[in-house]
N, C-alpha and C positions, 0 to 999 in steps of 0.2 A: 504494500500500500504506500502511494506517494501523496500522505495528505502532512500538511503542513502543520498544520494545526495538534498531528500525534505527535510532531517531530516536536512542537515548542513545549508543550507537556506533560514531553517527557525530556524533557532537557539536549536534546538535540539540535538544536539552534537555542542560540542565548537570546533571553528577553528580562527583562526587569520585572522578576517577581514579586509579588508582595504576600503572596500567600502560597501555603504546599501541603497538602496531606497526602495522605495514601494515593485518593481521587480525584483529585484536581490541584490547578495550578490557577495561580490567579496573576495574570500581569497586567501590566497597563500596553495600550493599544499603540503600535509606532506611527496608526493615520488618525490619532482619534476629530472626534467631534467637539473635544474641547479639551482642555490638559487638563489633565486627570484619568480621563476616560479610561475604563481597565475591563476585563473579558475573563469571562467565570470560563473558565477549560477540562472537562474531563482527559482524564487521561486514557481511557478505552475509549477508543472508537465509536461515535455513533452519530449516524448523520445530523439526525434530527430528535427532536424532545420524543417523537411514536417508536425512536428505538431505542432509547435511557431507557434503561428500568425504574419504576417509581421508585427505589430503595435512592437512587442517584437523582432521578429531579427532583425529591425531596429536599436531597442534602445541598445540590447545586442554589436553590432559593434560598436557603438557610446563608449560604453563605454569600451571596449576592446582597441580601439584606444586609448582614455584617459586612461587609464590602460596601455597600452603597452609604451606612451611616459615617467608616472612615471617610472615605471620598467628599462626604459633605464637611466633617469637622476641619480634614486637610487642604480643600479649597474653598473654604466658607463662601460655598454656592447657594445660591435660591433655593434649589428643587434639585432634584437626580430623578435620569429617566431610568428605568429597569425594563432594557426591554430585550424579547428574545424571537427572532426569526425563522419561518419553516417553509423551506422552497422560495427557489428562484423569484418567483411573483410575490411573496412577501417579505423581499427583501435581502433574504439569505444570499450571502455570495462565495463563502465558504460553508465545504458542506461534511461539518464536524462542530454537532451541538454547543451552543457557548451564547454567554448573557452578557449584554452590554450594559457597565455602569455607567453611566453619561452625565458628569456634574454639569448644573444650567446655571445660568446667567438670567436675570432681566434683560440686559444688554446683549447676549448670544445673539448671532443672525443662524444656526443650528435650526433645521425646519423640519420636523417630524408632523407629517400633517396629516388627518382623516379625512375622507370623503363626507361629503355632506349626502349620502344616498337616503332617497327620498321613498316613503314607503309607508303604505297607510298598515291604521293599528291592528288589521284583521290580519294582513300580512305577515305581520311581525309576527303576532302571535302563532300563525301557523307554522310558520320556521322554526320557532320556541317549540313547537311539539313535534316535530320533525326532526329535531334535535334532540330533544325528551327522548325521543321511542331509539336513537340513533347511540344512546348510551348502554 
């Protein structure tokens, strides 16, 4: 396997960690979205959050939380985004599970933005049980 992302945690290319256990590594980002920005990493392989085991995306939020409150007291930011991507169209562009801690600014120009999709309440609620029965 030539994913980049096994190679950095597990110490096979250097990155500036901040964090190490058994199961993950935690560094900060070399393109981040603002200095600070750091990347929750397992160390097994797995593309996406549907091939973690819950035993690991348990731990991985665990420690992303603990990660994101450093991040806030270290760069006395506003806000920190916690966000994590799955598949190409949602963003993902490396494809080996990992959370971005993102410290914000008021002042950031940083654009993470939703769609405004428009959709009446019957709608919704049908998705909502489409989703229900899809559990």
């Amino acid at each position: 396997m030539d994913c980049i992302f096994c190679k950095i945690a597990n110490g096979e290319i250097p990155s500036t960690t901040i964090y190490e256990d058994g199961d993950f590594r935690v560094i900060t980002d070399i393109n981040p979205a603002n200095l600070g920005h750091c990347l929750v990493i397992p160390k097994a392989h797995a593309a996406n959050v549907y091939e973690l085991s819950e035993e690991l995306t348990a731990k991985a939020f665990v420690i992303a939380k603990k990660v994101a409150a450093a991040v806030k007291k270290a760069t006395e930011c506003d806000g920190v985004n916690i966000l994590q991507n799955n598949g190409e169209t949602a963003g993902q562009t490396v494809f080996h599970f990992h959370i971005h801690i993102i410290p914000r600014l008021k002042s950031d120009d940083v654009k993470l933005s939703f769609g405004s999709f428009k959709a009446d309440s019957e709608s919704i609620a049908a998705m909502g049980e489409k989703i229900k029965k899809s559990l």
